[in-house]
Backbone as XML, in Angstrom:
<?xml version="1.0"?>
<chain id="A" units="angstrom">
  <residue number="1" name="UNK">
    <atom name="N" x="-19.149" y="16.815" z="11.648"/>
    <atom name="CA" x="-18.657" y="15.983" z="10.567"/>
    <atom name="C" x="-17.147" y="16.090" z="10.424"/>
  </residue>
  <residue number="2" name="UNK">
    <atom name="N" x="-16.626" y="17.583" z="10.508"/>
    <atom name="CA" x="-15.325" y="17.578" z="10.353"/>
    <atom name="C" x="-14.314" y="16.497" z="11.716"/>
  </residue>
  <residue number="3" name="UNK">
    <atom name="N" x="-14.950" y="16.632" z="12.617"/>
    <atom name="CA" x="-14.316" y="15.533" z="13.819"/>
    <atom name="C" x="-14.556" y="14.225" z="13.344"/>
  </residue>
  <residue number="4" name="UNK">
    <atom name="N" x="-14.839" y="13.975" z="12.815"/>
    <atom name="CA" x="-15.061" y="12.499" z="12.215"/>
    <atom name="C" x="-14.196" y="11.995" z="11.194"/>
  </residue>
  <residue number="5" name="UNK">
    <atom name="N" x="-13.727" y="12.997" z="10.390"/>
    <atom name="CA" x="-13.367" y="12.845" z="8.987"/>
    <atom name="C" x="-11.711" y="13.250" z="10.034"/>
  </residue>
  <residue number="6" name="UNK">
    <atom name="N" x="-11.373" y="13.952" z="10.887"/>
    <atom name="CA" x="-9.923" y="13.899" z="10.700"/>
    <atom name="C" x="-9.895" y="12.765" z="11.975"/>
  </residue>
  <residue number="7" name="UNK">
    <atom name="N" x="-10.723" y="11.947" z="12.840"/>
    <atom name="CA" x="-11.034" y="11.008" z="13.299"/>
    <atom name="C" x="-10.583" y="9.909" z="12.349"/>
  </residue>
  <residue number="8" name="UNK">
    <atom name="N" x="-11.344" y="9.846" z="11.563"/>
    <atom name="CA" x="-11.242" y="8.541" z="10.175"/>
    <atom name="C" x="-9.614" y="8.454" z="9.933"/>
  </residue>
  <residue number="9" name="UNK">
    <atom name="N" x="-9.524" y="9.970" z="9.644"/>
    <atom name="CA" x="-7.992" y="10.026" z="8.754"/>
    <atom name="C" x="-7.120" y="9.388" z="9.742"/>
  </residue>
  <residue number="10" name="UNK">
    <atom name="N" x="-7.221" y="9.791" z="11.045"/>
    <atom name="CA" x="-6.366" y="9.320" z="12.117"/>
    <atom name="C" x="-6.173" y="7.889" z="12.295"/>
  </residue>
  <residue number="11" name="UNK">
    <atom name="N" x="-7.143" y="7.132" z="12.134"/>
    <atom name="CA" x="-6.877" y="5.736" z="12.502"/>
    <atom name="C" x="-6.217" y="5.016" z="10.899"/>
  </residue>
  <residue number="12" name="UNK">
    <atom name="N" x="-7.478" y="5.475" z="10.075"/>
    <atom name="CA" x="-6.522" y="4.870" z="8.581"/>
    <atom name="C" x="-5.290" y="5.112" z="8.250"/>
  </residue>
  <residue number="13" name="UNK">
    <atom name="N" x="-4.703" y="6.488" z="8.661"/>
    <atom name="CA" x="-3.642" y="7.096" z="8.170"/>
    <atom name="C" x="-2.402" y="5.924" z="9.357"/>
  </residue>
  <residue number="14" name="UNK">
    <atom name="N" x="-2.941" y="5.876" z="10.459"/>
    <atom name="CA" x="-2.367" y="4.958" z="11.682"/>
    <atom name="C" x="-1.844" y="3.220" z="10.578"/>
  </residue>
  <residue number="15" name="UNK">
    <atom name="N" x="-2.836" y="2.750" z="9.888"/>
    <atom name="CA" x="-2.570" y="1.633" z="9.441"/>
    <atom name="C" x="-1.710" y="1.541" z="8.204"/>
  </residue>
  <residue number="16" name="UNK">
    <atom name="N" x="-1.770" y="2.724" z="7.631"/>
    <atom name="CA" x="-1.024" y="3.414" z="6.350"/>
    <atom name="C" x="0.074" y="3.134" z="6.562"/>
  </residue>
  <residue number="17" name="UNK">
    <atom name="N" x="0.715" y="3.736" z="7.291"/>
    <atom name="CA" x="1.670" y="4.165" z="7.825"/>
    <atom name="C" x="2.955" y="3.300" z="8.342"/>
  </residue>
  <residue number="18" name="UNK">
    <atom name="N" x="2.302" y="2.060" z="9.049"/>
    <atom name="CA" x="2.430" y="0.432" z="9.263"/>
    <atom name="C" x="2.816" y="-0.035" z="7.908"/>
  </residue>
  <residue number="19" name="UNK">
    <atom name="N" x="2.119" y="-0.051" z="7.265"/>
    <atom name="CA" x="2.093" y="-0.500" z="5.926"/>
    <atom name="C" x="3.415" y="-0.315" z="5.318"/>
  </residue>
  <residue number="20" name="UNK">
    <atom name="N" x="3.657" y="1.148" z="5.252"/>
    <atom name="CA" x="4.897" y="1.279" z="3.688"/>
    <atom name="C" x="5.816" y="0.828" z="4.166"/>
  </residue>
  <residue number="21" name="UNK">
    <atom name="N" x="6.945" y="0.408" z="5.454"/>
    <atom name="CA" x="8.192" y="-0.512" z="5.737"/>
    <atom name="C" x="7.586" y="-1.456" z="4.912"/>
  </residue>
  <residue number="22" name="UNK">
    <atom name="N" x="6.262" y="-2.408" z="5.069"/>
    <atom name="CA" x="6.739" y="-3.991" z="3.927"/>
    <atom name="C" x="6.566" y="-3.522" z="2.767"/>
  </residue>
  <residue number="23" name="UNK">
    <atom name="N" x="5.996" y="-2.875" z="1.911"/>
    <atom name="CA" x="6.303" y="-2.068" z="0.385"/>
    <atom name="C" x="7.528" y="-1.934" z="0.342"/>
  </residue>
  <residue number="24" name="UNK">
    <atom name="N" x="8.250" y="-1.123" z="1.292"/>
    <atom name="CA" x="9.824" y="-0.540" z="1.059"/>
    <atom name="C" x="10.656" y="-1.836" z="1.405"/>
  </residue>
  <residue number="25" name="UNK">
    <atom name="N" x="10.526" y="-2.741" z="2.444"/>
    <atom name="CA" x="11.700" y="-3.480" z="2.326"/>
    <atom name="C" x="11.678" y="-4.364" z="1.280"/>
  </residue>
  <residue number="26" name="UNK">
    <atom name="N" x="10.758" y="-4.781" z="0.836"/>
    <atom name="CA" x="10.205" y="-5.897" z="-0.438"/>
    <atom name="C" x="10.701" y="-4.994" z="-1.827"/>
  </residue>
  <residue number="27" name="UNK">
    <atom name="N" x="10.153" y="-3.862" z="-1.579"/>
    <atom name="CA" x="10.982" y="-3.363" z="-3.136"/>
    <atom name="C" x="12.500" y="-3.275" z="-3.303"/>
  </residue>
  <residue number="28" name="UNK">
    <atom name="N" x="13.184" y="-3.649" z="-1.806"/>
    <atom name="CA" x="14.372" y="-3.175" z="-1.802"/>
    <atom name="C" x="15.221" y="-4.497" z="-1.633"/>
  </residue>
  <residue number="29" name="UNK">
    <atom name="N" x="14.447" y="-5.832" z="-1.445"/>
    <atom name="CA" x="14.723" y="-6.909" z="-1.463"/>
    <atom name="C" x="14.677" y="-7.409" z="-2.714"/>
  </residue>
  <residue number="30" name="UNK">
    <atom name="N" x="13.384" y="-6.995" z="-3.867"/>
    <atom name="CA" x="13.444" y="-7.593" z="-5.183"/>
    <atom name="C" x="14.322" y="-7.010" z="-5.442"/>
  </residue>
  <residue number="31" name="UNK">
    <atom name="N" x="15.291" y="-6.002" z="-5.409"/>
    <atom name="CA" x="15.511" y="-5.113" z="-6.453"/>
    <atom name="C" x="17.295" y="-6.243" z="-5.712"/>
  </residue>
  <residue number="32" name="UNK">
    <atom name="N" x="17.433" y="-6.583" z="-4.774"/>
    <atom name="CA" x="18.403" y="-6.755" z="-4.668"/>
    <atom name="C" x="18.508" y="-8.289" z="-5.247"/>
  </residue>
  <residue number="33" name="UNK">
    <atom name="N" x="17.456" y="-8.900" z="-4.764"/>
    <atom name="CA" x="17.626" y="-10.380" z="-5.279"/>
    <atom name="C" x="18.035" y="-10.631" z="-7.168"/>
  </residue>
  <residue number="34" name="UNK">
    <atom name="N" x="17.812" y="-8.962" z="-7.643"/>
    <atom name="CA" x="17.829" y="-9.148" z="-9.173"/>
    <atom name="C" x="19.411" y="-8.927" z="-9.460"/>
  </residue>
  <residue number="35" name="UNK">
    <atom name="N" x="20.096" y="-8.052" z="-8.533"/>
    <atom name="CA" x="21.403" y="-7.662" z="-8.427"/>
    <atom name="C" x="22.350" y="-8.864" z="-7.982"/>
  </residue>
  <residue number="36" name="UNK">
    <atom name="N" x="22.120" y="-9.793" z="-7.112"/>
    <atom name="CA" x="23.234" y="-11.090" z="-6.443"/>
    <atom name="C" x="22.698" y="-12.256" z="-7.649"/>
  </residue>
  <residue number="37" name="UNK">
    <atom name="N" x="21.384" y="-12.486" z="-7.875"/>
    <atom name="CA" x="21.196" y="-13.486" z="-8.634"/>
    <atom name="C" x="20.808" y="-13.285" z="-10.413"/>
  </residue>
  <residue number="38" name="UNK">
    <atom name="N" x="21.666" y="-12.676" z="-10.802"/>
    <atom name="CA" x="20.879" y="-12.001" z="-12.160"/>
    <atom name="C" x="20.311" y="-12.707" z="-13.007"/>
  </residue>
  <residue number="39" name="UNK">
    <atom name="N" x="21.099" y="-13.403" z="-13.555"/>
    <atom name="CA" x="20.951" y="-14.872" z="-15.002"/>
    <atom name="C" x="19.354" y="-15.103" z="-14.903"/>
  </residue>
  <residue number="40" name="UNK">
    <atom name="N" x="19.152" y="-16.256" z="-14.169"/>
    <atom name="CA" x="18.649" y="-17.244" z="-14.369"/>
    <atom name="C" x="16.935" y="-16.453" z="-13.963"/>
  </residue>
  <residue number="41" name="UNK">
    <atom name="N" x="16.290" y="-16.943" z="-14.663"/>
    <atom name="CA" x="14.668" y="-16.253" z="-13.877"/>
    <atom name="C" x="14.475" y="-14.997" z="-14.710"/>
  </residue>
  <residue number="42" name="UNK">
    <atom name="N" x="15.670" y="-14.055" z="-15.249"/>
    <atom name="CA" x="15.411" y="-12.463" z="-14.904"/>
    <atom name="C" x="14.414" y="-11.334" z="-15.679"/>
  </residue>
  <residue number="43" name="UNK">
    <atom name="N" x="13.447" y="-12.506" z="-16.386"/>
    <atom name="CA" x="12.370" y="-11.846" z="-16.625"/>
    <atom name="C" x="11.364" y="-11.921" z="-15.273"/>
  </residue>
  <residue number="44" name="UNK">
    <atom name="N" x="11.345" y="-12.891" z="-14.935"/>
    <atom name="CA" x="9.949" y="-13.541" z="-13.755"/>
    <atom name="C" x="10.648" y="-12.208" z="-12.734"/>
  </residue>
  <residue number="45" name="UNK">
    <atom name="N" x="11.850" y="-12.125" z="-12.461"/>
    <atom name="CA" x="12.227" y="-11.313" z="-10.917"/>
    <atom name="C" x="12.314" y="-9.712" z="-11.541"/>
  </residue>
  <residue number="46" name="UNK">
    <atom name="N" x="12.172" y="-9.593" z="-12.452"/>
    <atom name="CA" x="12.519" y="-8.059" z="-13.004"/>
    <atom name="C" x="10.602" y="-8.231" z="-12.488"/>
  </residue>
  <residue number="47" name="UNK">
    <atom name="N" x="9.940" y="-8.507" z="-13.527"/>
    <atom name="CA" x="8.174" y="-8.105" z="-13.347"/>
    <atom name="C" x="8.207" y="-8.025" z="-12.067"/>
  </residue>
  <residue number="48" name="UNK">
    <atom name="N" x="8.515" y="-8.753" z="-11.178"/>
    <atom name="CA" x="8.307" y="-9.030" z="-9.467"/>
    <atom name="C" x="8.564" y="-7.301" z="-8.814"/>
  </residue>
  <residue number="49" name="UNK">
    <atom name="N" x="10.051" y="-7.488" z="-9.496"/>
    <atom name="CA" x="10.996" y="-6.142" z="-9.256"/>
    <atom name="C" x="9.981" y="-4.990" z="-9.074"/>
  </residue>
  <residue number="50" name="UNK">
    <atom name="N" x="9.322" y="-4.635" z="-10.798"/>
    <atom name="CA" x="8.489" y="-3.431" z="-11.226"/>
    <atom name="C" x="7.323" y="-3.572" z="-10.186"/>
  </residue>
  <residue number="51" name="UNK">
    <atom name="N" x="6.653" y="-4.844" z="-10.074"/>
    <atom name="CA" x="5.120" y="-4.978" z="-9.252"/>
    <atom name="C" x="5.600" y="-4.566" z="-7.917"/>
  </residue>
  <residue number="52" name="UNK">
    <atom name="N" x="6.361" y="-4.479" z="-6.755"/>
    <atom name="CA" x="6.861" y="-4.547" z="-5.760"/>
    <atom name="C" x="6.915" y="-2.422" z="-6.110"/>
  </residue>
  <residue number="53" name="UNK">
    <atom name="N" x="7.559" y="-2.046" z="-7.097"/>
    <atom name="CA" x="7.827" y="-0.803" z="-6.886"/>
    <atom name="C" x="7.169" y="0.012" z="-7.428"/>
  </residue>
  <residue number="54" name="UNK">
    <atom name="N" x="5.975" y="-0.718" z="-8.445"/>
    <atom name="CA" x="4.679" y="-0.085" z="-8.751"/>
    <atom name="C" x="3.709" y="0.278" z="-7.424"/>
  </residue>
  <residue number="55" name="UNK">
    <atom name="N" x="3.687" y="-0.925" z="-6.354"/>
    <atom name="CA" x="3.114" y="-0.972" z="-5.340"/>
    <atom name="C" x="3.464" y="-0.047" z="-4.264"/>
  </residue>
  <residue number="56" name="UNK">
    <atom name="N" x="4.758" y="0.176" z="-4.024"/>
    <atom name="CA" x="5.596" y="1.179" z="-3.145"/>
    <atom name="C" x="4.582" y="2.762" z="-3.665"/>
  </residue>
  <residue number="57" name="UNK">
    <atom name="N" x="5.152" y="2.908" z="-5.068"/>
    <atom name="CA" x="4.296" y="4.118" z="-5.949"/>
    <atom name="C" x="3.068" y="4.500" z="-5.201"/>
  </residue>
  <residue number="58" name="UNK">
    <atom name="N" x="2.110" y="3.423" z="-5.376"/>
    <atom name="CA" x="0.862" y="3.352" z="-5.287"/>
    <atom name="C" x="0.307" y="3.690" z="-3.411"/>
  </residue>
  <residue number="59" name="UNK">
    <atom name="N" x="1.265" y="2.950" z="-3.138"/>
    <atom name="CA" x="0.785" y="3.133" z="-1.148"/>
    <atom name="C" x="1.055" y="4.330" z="-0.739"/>
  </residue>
  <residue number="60" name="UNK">
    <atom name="N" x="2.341" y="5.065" z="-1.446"/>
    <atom name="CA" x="2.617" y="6.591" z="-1.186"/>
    <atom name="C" x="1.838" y="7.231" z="-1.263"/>
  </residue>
  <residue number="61" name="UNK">
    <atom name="N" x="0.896" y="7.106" z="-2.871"/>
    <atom name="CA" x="-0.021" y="8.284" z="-3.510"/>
    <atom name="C" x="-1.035" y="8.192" z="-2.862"/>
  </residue>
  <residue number="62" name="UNK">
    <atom name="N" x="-1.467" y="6.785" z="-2.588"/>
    <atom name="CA" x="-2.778" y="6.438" z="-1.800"/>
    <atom name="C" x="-3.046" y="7.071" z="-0.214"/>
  </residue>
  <residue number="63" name="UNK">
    <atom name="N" x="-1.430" y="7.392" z="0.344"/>
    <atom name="CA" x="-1.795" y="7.966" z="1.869"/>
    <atom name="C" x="-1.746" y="9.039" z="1.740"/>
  </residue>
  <residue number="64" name="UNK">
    <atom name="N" x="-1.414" y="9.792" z="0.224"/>
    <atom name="CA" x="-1.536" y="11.090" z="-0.275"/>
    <atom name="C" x="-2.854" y="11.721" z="-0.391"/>
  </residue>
  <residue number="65" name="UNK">
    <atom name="N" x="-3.658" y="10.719" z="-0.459"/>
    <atom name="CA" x="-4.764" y="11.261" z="-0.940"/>
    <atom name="C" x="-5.813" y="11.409" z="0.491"/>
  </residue>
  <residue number="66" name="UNK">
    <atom name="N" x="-5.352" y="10.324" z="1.733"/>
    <atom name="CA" x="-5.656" y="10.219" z="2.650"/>
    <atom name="C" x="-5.585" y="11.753" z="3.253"/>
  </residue>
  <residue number="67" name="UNK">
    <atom name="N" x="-4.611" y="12.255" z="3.120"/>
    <atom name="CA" x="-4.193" y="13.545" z="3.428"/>
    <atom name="C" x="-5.073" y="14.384" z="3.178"/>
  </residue>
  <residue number="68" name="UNK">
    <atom name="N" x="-5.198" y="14.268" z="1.907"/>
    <atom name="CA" x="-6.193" y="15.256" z="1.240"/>
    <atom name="C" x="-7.217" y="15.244" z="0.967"/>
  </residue>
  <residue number="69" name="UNK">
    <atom name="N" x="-8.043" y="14.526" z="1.823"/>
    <atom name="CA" x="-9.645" y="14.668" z="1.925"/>
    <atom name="C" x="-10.110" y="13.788" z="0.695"/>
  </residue>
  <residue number="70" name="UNK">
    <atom name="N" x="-9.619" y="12.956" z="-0.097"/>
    <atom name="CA" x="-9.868" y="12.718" z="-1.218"/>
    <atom name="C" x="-10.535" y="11.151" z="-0.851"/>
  </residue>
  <residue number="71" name="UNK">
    <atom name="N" x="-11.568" y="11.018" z="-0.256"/>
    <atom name="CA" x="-11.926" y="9.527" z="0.481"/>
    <atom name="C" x="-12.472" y="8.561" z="-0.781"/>
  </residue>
  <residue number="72" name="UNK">
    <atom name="N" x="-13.107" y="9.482" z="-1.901"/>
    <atom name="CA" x="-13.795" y="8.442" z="-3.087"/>
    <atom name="C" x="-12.541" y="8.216" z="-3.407"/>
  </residue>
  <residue number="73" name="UNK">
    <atom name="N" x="-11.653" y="8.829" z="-3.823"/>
    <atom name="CA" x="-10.249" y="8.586" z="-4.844"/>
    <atom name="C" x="-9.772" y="7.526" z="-3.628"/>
  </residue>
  <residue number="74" name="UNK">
    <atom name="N" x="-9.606" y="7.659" z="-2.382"/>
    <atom name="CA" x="-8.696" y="6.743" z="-1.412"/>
    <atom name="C" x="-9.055" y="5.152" z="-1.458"/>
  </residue>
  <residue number="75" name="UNK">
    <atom name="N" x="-11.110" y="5.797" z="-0.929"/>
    <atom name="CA" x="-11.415" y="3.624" z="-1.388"/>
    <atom name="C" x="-11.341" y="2.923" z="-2.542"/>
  </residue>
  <residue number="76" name="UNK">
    <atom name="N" x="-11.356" y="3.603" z="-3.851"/>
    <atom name="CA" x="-10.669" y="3.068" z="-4.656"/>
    <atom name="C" x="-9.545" y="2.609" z="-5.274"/>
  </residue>
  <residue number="77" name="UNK">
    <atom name="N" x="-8.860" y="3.698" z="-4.760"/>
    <atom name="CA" x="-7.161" y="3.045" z="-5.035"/>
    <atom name="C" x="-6.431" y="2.349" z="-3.769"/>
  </residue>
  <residue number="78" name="UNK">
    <atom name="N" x="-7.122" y="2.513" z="-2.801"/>
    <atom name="CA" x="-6.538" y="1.692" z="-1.317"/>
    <atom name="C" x="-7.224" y="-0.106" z="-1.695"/>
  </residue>
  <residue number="79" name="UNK">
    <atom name="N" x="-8.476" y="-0.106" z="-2.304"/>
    <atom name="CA" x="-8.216" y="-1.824" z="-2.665"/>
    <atom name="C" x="-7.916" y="-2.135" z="-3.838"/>
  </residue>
  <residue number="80" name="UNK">
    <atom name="N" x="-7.231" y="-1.409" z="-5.150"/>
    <atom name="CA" x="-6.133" y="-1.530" z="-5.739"/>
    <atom name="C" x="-4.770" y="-1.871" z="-4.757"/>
  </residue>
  <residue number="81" name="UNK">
    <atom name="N" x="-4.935" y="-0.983" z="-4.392"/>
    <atom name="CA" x="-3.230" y="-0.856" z="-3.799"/>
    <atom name="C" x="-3.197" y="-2.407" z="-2.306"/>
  </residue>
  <residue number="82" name="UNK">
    <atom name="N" x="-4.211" y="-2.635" z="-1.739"/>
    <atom name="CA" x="-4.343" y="-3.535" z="-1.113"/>
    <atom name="C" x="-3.937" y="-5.059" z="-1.869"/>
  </residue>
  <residue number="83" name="UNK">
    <atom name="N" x="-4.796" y="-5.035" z="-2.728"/>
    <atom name="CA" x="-5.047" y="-6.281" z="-3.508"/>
    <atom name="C" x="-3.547" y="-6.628" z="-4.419"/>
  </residue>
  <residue number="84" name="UNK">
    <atom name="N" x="-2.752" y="-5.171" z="-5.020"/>
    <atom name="CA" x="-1.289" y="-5.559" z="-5.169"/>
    <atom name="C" x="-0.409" y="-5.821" z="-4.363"/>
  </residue>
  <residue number="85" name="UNK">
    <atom name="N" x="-0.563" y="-5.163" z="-2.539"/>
    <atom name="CA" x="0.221" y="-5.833" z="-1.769"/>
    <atom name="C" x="0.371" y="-7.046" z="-1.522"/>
  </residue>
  <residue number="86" name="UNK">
    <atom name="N" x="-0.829" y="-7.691" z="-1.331"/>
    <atom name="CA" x="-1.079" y="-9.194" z="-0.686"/>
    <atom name="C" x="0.475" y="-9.941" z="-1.791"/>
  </residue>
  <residue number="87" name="UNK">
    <atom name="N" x="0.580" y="-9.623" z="-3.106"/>
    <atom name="CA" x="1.755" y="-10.332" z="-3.140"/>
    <atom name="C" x="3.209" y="-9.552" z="-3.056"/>
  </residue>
  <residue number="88" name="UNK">
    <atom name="N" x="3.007" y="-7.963" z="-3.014"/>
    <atom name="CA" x="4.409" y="-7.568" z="-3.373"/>
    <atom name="C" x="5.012" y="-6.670" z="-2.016"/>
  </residue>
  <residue number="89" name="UNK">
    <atom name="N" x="4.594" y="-7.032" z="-0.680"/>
    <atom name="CA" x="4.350" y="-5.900" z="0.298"/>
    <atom name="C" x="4.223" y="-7.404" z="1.312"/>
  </residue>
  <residue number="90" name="UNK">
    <atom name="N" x="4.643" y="-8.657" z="1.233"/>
    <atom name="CA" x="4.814" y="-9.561" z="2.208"/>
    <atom name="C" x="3.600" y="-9.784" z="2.614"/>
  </residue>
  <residue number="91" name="UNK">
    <atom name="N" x="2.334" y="-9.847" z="2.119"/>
    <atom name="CA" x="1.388" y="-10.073" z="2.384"/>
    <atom name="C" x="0.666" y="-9.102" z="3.686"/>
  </residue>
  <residue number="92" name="UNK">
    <atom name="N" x="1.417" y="-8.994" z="4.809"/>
    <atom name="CA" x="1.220" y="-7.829" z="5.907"/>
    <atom name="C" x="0.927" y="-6.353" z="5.236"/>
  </residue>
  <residue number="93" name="UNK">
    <atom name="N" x="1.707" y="-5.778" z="4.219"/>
    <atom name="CA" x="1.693" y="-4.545" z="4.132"/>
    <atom name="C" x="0.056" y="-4.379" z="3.166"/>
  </residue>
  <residue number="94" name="UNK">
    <atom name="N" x="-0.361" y="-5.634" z="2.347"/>
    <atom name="CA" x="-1.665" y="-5.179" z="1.727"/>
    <atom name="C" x="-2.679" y="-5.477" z="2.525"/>
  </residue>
  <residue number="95" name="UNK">
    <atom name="N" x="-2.730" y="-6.374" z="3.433"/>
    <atom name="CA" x="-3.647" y="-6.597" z="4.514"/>
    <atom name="C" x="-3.442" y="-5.373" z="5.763"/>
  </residue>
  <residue number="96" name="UNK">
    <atom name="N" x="-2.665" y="-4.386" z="5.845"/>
    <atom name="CA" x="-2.866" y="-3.711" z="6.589"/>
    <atom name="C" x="-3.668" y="-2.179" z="6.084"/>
  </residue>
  <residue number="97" name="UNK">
    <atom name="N" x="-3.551" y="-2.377" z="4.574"/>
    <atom name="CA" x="-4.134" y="-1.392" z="3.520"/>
    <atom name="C" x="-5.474" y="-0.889" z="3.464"/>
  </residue>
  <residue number="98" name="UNK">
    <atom name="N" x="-5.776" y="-2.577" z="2.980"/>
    <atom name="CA" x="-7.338" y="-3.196" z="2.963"/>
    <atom name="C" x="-7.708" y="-2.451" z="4.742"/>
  </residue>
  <residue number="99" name="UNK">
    <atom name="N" x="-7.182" y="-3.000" z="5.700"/>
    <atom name="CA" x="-8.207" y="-2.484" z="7.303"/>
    <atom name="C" x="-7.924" y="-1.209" z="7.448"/>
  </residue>
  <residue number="100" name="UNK">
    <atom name="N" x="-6.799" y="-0.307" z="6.780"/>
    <atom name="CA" x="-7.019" y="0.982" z="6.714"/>
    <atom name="C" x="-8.416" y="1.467" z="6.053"/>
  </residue>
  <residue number="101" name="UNK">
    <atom name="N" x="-8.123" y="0.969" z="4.911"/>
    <atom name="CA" x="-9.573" y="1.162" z="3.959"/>
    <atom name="C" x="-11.177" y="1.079" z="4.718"/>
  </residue>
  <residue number="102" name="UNK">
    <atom name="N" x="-11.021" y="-0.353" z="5.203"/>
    <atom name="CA" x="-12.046" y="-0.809" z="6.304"/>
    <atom name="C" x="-12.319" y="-0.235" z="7.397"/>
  </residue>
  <residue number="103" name="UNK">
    <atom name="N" x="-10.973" y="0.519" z="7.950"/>
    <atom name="CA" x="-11.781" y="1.436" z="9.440"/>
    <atom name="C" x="-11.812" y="2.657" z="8.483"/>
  </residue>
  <residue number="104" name="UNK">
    <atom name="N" x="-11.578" y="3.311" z="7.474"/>
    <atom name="CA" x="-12.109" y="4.492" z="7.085"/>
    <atom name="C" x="-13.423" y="4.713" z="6.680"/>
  </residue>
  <residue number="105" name="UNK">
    <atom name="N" x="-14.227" y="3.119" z="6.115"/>
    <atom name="CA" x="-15.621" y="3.495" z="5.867"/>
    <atom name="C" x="-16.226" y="3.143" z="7.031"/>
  </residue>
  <residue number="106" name="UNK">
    <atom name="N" x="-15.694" y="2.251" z="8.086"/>
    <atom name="CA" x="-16.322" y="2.191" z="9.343"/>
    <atom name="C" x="-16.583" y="3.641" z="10.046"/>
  </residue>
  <residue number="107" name="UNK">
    <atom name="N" x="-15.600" y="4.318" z="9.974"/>
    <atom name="CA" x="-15.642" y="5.678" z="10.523"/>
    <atom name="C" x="-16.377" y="6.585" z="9.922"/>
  </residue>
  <residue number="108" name="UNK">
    <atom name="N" x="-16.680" y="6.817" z="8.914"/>
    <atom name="CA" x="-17.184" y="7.345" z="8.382"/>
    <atom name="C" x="-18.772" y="6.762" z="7.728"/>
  </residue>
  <residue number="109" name="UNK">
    <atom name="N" x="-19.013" y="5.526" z="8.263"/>
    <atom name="CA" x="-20.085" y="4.729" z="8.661"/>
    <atom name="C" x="-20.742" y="5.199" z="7.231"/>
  </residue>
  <residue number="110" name="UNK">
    <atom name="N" x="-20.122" y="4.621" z="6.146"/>
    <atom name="CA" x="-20.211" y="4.266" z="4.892"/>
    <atom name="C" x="-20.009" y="2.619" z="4.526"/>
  </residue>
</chain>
């Protein structure tokens, strides 16, 4: 069982990993688009701002937990954390979340 489980970790942790560049450049793109264009919008791009770096938060803790054996805590907050990428993570970084998520219960043939 234990070959399986650091098996699992290996491939999910593989898609994880992929993942946080579009979290990080997107949080680092809202945060700039709020800095060149301030005025106009800057409630709609501030929320964008926070969701983008709530999401960054969230993909960190989530491959944190990957780490740590914590697989109930992981499939639950990995399609949280999936389902906030699809808009704040360029769409790539939450779709690569979600098939982390997906080959971890494949692997673990859950």
């Amino acid at each position: 069982m234990y070959v399986a489980q650091k098996r699992a970790i290996r491939v999910a942790g593989k898609y994880m990993s992929r993942a946080v560049p579009f979290y990080l450049a997107n949080s680092l793109a809202s945060a700039l688009i709020i800095l060149l264009w301030g005025k106009p919008f800057f409630e709609i791009k501030l929320a964008y701002a926070l969701l983008c770096l709530i999401s960054l938060i969230l993909v960190l803790v989530t491959r944190k937990m990957l780490d740590d054996y914590a697989f109930d805590s992981f499939k639950t907050w990995s399609l949280v954390t999936g389902a906030l990428g699809i808009p704040a993570a360029l769409v790539a970084g939450g779709v690569l979340v979600l098939v982390a998520r997906s080959k971890l219960m494949e692997e673990l043939g859950e």
